[in-house]
VMD Tcl script that draws the C-alpha trace (Angstrom):
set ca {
  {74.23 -124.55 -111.24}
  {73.55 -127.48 -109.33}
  {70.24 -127.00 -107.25}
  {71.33 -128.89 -104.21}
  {74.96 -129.37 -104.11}
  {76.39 -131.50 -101.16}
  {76.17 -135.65 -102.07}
  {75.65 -136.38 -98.03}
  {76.20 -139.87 -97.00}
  {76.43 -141.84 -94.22}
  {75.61 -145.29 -91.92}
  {73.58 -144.92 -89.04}
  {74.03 -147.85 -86.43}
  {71.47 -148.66 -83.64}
  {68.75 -150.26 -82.36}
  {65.50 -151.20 -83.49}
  {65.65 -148.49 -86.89}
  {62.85 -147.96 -89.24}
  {64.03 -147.21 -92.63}
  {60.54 -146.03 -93.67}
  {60.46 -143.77 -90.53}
  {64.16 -142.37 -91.33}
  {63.08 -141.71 -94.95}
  {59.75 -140.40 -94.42}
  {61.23 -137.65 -91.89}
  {64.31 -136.24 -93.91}
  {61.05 -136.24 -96.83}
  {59.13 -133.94 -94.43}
  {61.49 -132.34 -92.79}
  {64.35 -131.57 -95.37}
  {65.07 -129.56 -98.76}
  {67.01 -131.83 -101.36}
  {66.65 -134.90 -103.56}
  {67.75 -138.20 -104.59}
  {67.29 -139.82 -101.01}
  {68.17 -143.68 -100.51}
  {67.65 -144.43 -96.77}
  {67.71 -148.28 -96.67}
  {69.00 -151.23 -94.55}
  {67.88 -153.13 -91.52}
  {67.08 -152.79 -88.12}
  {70.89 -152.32 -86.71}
  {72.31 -150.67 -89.81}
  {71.07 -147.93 -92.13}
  {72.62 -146.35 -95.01}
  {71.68 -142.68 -95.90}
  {72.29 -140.96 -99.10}
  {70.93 -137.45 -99.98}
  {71.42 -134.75 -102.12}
  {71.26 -131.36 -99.98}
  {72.43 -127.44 -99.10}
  {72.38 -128.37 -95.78}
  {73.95 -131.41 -94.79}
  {74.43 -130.89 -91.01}
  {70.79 -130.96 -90.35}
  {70.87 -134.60 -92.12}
  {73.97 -135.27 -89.77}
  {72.07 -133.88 -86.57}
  {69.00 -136.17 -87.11}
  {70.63 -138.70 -87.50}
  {72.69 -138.93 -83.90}
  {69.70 -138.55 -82.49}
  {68.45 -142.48 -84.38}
  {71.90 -143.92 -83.52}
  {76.12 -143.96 -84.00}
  {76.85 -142.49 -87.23}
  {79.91 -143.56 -88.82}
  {80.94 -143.53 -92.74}
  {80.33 -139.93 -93.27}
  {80.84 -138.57 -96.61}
  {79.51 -134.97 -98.12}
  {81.32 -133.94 -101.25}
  {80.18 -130.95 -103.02}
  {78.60 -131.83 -106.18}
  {78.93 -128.19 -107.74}
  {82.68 -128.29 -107.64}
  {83.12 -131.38 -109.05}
  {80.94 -130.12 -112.28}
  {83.41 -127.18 -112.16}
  {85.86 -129.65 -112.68}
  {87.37 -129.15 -109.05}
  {88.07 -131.44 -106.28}
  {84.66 -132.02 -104.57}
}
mol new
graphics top color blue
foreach p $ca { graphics top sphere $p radius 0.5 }
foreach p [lrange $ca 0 end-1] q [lrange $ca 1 end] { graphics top cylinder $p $q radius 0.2 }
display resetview
């Protein structure tokens, strides 16, 4: 079993974004692992490993425009189905 099973990615565009503020939040504020939240000011990439992806998807409209959204499901890829 996979302990956090949906691979949630996306872009965040906007103003003014803090990469070390986006990361540090999801850190305190979410369950998962394997979190890459990195770019620039107008354009951030997130990637996270989760059971709840929507709450990743909900903080992030509130930082800017998301866009790019991918969540694939981890545990039924390993079960050799289509994720």
């Amino acid at each position: 079993m996979i302990e956090f099973k949906f691979d949630t990615q996306l872009l965040i565009a906007g103003e003014n974004l803090d990469e070390d503020e986006i990361h540090d939040y999801i850190v305190e504020n979410f369950v998962g692992d394997s979190l890459l939240a990195v770019g620039d000011e107008d354009l951030i990439k997130i990637h996270f490993h989760t059971n709840e992806p929507w709450k990743i998807l909900e903080y992030a409209c509130t930082k800017g425009e998301i866009f790019d959204v991918v969540i694939e499901n981890m545990q039924r890829q390993a079960d050799g189905l289509k994720g």
